[in-house]
FIMAR-225781 format. One record per residue (C-alpha): residue number from 1; z, x, y; residue in three letters. Coordinates in steps of 0.05 Angstrom, whole numbers, plus 5000, padded with zeros to 4 digits. Layout:
(NUM (Z X Y) "ALA")
...
REM end
This chain:
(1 (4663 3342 5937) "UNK")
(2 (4714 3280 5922) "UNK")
(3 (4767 3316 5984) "UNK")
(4 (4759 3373 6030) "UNK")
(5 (4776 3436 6019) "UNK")
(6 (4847 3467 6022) "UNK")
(7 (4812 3521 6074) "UNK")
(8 (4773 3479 6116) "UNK")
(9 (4838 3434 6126) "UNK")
(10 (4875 3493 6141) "UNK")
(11 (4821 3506 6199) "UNK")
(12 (4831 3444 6223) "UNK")
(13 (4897 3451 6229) "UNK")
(14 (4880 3511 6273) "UNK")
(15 (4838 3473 6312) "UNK")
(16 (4887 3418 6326) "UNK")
(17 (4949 3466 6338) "UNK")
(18 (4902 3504 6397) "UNK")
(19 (4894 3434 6419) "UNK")
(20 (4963 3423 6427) "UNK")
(21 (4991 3501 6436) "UNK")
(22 (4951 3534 6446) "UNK")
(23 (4958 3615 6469) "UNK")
(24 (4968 3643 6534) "UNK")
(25 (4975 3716 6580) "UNK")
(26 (5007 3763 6533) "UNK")
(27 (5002 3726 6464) "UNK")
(28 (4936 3717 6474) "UNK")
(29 (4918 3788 6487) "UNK")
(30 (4963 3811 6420) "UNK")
(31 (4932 3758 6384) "UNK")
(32 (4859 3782 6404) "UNK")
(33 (4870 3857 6378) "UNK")
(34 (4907 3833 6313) "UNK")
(35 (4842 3799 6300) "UNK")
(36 (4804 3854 6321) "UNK")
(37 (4835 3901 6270) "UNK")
(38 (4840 3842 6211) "UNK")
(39 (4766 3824 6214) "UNK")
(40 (4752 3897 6208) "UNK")
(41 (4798 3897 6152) "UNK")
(42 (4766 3841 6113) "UNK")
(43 (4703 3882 6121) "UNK")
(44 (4727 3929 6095) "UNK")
(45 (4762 3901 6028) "UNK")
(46 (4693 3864 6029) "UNK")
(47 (4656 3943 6022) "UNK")
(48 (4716 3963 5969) "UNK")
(49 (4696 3899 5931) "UNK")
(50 (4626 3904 5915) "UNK")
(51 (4597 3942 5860) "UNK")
(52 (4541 3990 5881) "UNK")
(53 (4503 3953 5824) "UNK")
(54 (4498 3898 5847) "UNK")
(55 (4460 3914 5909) "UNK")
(56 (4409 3951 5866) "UNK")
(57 (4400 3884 5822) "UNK")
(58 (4385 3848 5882) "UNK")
(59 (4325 3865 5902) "UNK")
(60 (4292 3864 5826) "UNK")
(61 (4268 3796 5825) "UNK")
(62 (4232 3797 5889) "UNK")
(63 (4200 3736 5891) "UNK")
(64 (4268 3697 5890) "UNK")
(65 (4308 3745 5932) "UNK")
(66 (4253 3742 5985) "UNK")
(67 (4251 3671 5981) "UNK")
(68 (4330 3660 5992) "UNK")
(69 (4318 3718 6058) "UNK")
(70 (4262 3679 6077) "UNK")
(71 (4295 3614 6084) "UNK")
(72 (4357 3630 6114) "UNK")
(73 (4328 3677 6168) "UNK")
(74 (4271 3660 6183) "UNK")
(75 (4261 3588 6164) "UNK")
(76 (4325 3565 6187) "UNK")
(77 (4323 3592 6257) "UNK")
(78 (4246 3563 6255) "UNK")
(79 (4276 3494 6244) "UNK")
(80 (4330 3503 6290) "UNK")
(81 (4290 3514 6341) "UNK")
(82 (4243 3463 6329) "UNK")
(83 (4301 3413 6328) "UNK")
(84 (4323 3433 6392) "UNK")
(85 (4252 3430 6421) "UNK")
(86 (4255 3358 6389) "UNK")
(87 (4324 3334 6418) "UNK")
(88 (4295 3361 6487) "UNK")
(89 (4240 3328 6489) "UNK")
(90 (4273 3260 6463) "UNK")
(91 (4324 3266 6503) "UNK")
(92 (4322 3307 6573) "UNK")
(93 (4392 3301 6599) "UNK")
(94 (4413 3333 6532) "UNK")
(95 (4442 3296 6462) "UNK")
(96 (4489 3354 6454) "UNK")
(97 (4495 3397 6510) "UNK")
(98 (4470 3469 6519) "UNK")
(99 (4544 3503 6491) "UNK")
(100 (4547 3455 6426) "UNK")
(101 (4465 3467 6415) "UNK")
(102 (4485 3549 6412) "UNK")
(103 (4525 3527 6366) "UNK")
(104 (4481 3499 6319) "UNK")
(105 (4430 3554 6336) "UNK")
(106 (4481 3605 6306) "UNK")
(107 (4493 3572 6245) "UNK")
(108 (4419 3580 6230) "UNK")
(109 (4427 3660 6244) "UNK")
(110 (4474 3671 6195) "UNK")
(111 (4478 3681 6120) "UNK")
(112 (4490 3652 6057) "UNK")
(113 (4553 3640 6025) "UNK")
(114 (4575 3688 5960) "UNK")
(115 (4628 3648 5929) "UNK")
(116 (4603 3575 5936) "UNK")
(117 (4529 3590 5921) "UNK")
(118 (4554 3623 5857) "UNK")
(119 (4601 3563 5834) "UNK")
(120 (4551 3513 5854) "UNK")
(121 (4495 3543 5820) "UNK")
(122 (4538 3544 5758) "UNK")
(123 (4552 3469 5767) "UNK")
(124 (4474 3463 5756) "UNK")
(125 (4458 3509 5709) "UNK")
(126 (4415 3551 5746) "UNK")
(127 (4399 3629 5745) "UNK")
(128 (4481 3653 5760) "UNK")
(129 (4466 3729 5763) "UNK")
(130 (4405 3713 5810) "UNK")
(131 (4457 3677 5854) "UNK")
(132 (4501 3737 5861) "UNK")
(133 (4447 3779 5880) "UNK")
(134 (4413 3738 5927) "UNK")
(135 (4484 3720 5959) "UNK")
(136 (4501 3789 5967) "UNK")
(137 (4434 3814 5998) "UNK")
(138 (4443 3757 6049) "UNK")
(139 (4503 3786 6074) "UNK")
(140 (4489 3849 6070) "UNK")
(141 (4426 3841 6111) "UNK")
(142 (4462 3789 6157) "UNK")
(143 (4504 3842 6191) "UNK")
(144 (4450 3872 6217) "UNK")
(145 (4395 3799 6224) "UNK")
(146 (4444 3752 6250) "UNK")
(147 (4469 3790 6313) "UNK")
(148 (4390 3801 6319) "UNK")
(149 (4374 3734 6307) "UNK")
(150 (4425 3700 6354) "UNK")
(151 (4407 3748 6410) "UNK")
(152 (4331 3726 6401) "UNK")
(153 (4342 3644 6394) "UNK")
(154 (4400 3647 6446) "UNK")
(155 (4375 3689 6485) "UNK")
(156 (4304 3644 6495) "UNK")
(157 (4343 3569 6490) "UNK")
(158 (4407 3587 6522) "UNK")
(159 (4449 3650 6557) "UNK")
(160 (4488 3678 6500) "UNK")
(161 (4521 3736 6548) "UNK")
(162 (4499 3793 6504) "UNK")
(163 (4437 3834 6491) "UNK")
(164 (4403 3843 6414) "UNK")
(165 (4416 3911 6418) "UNK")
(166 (4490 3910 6449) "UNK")
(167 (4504 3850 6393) "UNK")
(168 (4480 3897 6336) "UNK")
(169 (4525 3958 6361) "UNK")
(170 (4588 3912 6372) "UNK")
(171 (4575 3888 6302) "UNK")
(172 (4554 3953 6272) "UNK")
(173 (4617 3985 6301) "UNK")
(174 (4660 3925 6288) "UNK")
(175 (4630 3895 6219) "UNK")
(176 (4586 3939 6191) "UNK")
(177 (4632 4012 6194) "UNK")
(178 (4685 3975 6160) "UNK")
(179 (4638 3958 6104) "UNK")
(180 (4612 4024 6096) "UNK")
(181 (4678 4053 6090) "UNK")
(182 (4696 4004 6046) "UNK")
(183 (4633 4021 5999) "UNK")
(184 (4647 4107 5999) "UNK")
(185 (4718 4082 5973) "UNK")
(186 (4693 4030 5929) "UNK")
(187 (4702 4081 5867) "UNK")
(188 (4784 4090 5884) "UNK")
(189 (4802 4018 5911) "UNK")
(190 (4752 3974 5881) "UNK")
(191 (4797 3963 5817) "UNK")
(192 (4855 3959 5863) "UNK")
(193 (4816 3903 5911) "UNK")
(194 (4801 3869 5842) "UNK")
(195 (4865 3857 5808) "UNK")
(196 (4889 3832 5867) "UNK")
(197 (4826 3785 5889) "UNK")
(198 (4871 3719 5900) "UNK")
(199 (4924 3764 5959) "UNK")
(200 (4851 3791 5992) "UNK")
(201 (4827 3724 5985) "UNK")
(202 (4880 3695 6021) "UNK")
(203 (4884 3741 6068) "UNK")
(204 (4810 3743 6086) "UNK")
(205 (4819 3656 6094) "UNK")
(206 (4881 3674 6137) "UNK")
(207 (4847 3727 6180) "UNK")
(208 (4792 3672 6191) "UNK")
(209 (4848 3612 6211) "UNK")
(210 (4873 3659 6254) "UNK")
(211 (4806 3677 6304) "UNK")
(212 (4792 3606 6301) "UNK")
(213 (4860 3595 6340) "UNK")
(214 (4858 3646 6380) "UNK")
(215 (4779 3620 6399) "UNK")
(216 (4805 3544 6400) "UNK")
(217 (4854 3567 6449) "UNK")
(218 (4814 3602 6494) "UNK")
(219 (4757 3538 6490) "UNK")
(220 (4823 3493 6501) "UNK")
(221 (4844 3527 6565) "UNK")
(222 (4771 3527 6579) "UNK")
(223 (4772 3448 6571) "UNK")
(224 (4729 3446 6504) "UNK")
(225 (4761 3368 6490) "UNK")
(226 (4740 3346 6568) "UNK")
(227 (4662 3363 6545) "UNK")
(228 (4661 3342 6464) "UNK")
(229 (4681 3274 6454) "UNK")
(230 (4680 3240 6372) "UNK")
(231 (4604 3219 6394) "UNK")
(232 (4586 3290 6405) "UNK")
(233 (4628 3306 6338) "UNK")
(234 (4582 3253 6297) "UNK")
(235 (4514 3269 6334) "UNK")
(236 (4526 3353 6310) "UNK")
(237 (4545 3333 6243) "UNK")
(238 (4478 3282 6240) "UNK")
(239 (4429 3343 6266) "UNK")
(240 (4470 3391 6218) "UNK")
(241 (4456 3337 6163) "UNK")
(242 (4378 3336 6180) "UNK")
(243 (4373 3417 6185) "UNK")
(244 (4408 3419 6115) "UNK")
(245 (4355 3360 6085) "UNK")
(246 (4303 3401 6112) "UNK")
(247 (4317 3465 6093) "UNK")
(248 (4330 3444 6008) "UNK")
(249 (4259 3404 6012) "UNK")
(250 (4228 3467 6037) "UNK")
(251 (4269 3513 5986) "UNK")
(252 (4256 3457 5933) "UNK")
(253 (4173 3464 5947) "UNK")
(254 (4182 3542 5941) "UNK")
(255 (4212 3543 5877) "UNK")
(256 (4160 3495 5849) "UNK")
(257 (4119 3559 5817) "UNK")
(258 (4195 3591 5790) "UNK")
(259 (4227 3571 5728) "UNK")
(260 (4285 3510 5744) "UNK")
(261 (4340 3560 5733) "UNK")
(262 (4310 3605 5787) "UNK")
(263 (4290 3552 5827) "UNK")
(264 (4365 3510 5825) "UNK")
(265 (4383 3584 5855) "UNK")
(266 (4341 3586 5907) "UNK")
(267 (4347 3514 5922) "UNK")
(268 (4433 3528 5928) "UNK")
(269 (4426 3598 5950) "UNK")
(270 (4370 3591 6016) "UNK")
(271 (4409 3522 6038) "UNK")
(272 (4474 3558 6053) "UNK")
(273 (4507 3587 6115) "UNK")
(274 (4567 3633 6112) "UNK")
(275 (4634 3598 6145) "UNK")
(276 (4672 3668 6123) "UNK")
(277 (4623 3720 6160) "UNK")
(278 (4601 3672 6215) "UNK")
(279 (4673 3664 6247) "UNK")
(280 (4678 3735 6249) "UNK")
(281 (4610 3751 6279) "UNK")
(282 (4619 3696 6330) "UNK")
(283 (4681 3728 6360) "UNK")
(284 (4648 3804 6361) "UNK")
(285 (4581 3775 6386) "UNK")
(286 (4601 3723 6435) "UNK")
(287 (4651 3720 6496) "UNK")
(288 (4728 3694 6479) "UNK")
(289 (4720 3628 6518) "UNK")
(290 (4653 3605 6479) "UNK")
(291 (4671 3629 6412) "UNK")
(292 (4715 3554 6397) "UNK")
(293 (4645 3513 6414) "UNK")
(294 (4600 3559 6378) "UNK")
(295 (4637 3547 6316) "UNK")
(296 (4648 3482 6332) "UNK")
(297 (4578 3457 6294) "UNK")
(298 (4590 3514 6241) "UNK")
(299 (4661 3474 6214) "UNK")
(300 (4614 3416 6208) "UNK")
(301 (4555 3441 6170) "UNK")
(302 (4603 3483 6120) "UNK")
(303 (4638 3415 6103) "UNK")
(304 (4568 3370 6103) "UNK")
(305 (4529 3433 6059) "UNK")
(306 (4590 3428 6003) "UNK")
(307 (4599 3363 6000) "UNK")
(308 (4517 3351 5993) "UNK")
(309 (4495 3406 5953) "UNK")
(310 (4561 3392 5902) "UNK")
(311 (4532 3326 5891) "UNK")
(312 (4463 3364 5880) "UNK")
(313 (4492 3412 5831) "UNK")
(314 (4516 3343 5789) "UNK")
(315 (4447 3324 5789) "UNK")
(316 (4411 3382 5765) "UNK")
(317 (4469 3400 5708) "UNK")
(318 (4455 3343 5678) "UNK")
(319 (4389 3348 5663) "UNK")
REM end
């Protein structure tokens, strides 16, 4: 990427106006169910959105699909926690801190992206039908993993304030009964939701600016700035650089037996994290006050995995 993204600047912006007014007493509270009810509406247009089809096309080419799952849930969190192990033991007092290294923890919980796994993997003119599915499995199975997944490696490295079990139901009640409601309607508003993609799309992106500053607030009040100084800023984006290298060698050695179209897919697909569903899971699975540093690392690694894996889609389409 040659400039950053419209969205990410406009989360930024967020960030900074938390910094500088950010919410109090009453606003704060209003603010806090208006999010409530728009996340569960994004869910929702999200359920009204996608063709029943397309999950059933998902799981045909299993060896690809399973290798996308595999890496982000099971490999990432594996090298997540292996980094943190690492940083430990280099370093006792810390590199990070405990609150920034949840952060960082969570991004490797979640799942892939859908709309820049899809562009990128046209860039390089890999398998894009294969990218859909394997996109849309990953989310799908990510509101019901990630809560799980974040329970298990917080839970063990760090006190994340909520259960597996009590994550899943927040989530499931929160995330996940949205979507289904949005799927039994699918037939009715699904033409609807598509004709109108770019107002849903903004106001999905706007829903998102919004929790982040209402969580920057509450991490502002909290004195988020007093504990994460520019050093800590560069130090996450390094270890988010060194999980991403890691993860498209890895995903790069698995596709080795795949054809190059499959394997570009797999490559783009595996290496991604969701910045759209992880804001919203962060605020449903974690208390108000932590949410702003548990994203924190998750802002980072959504700008470091375009800007790389853009310049890696340039590469492989012009082969």
């Amino acid at each position: 990427m040659k400039r950053l993204d419209p969205f990410l600047m406009a989360l930024i912006g967020a960030v900074m106006l938390a910094s500088f007014l950010p919410c109090h007493g009453t606003v704060s509270l209003w603010l806090s169910n208006a999010v409530t009810v728009l996340i569960a509406l994004m869910f929702f247009f999200q359920g009204a959105k996608l063709e029943r089809k397309a999950i059933v096309e998902s799981v045909r080419d299993w060896r690809l699909q399973g290798g996308v799952l595999l890496c982000t849930f099971v490999l990432f969190p594996l090298l997540g926690i292996a980094l943190h192990h690492l940083f430990k033991t280099l370093s006792p007092d810390g590199l990070i801190g405990d609150g920034l290294w949840s952060g960082i923890l969570f991004v490797c919980c979640l799942p892939s992206t859908v709309q820049s796994s899809i562009a990128l993997t046209s860039i390089a003119r890999g398998n894009i039908p294969a990218s859909i599915c394997a996109a849309t499995m990953s989310n799908i199975a990510g509101i019901i993993l990630t809560p799980v997944l974040a329970g298990l490696l917080l839970g063990s490295a760090h006190n994340s304030g909520s259960s597996p079990l009590h994550a899943i139901l927040d989530v499931s009640k929160e995330l996940l009964l949205p979507f289904l409601l949005g799927q039994i309607a699918q037939k009715w508003l699904g033409p609807i939701v598509k004709k109108h993609k770019f107002l849903i799309s903004m106001t999905d992106r706007g829903s998102i600016v919004l929790v982040v500053y209402t969580a920057f607030s509450a991490a502002v009040t909290e004195g988020i700035w007093h504990r994460v100084s520019s050093m800590r800023l560069i130090e996450i984006a390094a270890i988010n650089f060194i999980l991403l290298m890691l993860i498209l060698m890895i995903s790069r050695l698995l596709g080795r037996k795949m054809s190059i179209e499959n394997s570009i897919s797999l490559q783009l697909c595996g290496s991604k994290k969701s910045l759209a569903s992880g804001v919203p899971m962060a605020s449903v699975i974690f208390p108000a006050s932590t949410v702003g540093i548990i994203v924190l690392p998750l802002m980072l690694y959504h700008q470091i995995q375009l800007f790389t894996c853009t310049l890696l889609a340039r590469k492989y389409g012009k082969r």
